[in-house]
N, C-alpha and C positions, 0 to 999 in steps of 0.2 A: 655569415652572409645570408639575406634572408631569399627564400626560396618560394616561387609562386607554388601553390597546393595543383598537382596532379590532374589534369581535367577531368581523365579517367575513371580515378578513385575518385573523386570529385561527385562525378555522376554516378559510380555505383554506391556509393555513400547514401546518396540524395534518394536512389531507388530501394533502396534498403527501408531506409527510416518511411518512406512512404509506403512501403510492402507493410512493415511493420503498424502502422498504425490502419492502414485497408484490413490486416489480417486481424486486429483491435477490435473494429469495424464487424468485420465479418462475425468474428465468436460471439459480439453478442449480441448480432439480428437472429444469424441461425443456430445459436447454441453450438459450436464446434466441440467436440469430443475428440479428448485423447484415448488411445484406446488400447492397450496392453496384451498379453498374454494375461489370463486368469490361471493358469493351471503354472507347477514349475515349471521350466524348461533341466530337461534331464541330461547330463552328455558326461561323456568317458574321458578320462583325463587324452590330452593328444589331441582331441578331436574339435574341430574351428565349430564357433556355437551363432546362433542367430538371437537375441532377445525382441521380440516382435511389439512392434509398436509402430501406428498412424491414427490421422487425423480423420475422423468422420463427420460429415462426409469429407471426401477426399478433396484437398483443400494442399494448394501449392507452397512447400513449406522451404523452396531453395532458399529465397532470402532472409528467411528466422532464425535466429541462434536457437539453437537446442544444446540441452545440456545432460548427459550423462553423468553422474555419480554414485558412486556405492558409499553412505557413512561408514565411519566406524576406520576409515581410511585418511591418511593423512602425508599428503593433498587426496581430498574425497572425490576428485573429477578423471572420470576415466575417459570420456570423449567429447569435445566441446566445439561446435559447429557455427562460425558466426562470420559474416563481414567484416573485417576493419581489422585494429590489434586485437592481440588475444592478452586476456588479462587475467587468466587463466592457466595454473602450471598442472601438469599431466600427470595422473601420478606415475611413479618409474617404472613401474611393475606392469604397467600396461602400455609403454612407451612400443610404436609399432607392431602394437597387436588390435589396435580397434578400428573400424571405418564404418562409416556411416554409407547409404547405397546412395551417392551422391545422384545419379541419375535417376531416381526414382525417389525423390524430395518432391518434386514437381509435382508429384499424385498424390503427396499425402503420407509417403513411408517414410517414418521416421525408426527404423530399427538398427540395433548395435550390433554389429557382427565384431564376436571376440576370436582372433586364433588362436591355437593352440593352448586351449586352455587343461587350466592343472591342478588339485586341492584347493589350497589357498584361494581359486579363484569361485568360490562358492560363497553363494551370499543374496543377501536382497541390494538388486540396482535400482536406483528413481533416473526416470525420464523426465524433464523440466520442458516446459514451453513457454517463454518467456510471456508472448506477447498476449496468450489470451490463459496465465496463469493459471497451466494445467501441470500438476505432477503426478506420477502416475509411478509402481513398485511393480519390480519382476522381480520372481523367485530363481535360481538359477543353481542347480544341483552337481559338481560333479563328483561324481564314482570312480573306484579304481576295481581294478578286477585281475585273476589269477587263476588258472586251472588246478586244484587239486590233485595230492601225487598221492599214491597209495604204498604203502612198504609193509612186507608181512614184517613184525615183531618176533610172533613164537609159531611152529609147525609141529603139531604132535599128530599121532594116527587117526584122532578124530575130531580135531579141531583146529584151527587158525585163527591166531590173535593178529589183526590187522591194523594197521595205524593208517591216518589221512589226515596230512596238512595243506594249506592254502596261505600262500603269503601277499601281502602287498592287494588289502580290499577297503576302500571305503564307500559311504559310511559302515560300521560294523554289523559283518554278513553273520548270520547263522548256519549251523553246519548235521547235516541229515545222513544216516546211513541209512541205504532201501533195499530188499531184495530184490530177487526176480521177478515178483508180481506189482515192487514198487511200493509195497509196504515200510512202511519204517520201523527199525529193526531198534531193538534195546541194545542201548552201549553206553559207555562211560561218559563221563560230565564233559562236556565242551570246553575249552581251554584258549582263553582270546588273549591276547599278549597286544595291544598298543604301541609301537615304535613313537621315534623322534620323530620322524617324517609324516604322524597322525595316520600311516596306514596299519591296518589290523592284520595280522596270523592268526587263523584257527586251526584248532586241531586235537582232533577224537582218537580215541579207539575202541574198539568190538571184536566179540567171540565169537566166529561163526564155524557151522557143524559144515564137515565136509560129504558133499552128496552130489548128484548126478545132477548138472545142470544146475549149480545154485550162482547164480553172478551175484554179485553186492557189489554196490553203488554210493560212493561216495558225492554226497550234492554236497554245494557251498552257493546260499543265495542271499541276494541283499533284494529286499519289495522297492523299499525306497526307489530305485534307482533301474527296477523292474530288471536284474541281470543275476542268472543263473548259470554255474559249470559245475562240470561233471566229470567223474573219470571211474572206469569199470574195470572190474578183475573178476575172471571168470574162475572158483573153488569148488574141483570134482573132489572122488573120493580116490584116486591118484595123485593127488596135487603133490610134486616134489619142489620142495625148497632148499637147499643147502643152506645150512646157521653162516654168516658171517663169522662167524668164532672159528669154522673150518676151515674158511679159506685164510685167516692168521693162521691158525697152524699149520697148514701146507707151507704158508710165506714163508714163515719161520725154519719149517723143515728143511726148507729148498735152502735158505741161507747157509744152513749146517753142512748140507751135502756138498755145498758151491766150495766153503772152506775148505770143508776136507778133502777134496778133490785136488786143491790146490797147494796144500801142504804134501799130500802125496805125491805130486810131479814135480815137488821142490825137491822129495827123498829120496828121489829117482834120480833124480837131475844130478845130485851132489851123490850118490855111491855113484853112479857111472865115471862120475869124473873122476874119483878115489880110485878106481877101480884101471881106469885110461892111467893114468900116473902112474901107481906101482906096477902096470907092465911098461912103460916107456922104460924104467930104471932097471 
């Protein structure tokens, strides 16, 4: 059955496609500029990101399809803004995580707000503008990060072998032991291990002399991504550490004694009874 077309749609169709060639119009009397972030945009896996972009001068962009995509991607379009059908598929991976600041189009802001974003979502995005055939590239970085745990190794009378790892950092962080004054201290080769998941473990060790007030400081920093952690352990010339090797032996001791304890109130148990018997008879 055939169906009269929508007045509605009708008319915002009709205002569109005139918005569209006014804004035609407009780019090239006064040179509209798309306008970007130059620098990356930096953010921690978890954390909702903004990629910044508008038109200068500021130039009302409600009725314009703009187009978000990252290549390299497939379907390449992460947020896609227009009138009418959409002819355009999302890719999955970004399926209700992207919006556009719909009420501040009107000015000119054409920026992608991504949430929750996570590795994988690191990359260069292009902004498209259809009508006055501007595209324009964001760089978009994200980092993972993790506090460094310290464990002594070995405890002797005048020194301590200390170990420090870091799990779960991207991109791959470098890893620093300092003393008390901050200086960086000589110690063994740094040791990066790669996971399935693209995040990095590092993890050193160092011989430090035990003395009055010596703290050492393990850093773990990525510049990229401008993100540094730290964890401190303060080695006088008292420092007592018990070896893990001691407390298996105790374990182990304690299991021995638990037994024999238990076979003795068994020996007990069965002479008294032996014992209760041949006086009954």
């Amino acid at each position: 059955m055939f169906r009269l077309p929508n007045k509605s749609m009708s008319t915002n169709r009709d205002v569109a496609i005139i918005y569209v060639l006014l804004l035609q119009f407009v780019g090239v009397s006064v040179k509209l500029k798309l306008i970007c972030s130059h620098q990356p945009i930096i953010a921690l896996a978890g954390d909702d990101v903004i990629l910044p972009c508008h038109l200068e001068p500021a130039t009302n962009a409600t009725f314009s399809k703009v187009v978000w995509t990252k290549p390299g991607l497939d379907p390449k379009y992460i947020h896609v803004h227009q009138h009418g059908p959409m002819l355009y598929s999302q890719n999955p991976s970004y399926s209700n995580r992207t919006r556009l600041f719909v009420n501040e189009l009107a000015h000119g802001n054409i920026s992608l707000k991504i949430f929750g974003v996570n590795i994988s979502d690191t990359g260069q995005y292009w902004c498209f503008l259809p009508p006055i055939q501007a595209e324009v590239p964001v760089q978009l970085i994200v980092g993972s990060v993790s506090t460094p745990v310290i464990k002594v190794i070995s405890n002797t009378s005048e020194t301590l072998v200390l170990g420090c790892e870091s799990k779960g950092w991207y991109p791959e962080p470098e890893l620093l032991w300092l003393d008390t004054e901050g200086k960086i201290l000589s110690a063994g080769p740094t040791e990066t291990v790669g996971g399935p998941d693209d995040l990095y473990t590092v993890s050193s060790r160092v011989t430090v002399e035990k003395r009055h007030s010596n703290n050492i400081t393990c850093r773990v920093q990525q510049r990229n991504i401008n993100q540094t952690r730290e964890t401190q352990i303060h080695v006088s010339d008292d420092f007592i550490m018990v070896p893990t090797t001691v407390h298996r032996h105790w374990a182990g001791s304690l299991a021995v004694i638990i037994v024999f304890i238990i076979f003795s109130l068994f020996i007990i148990v069965f002479f008294l009874k032996s014992v209760i018997k041949r006086g009954d008879t």
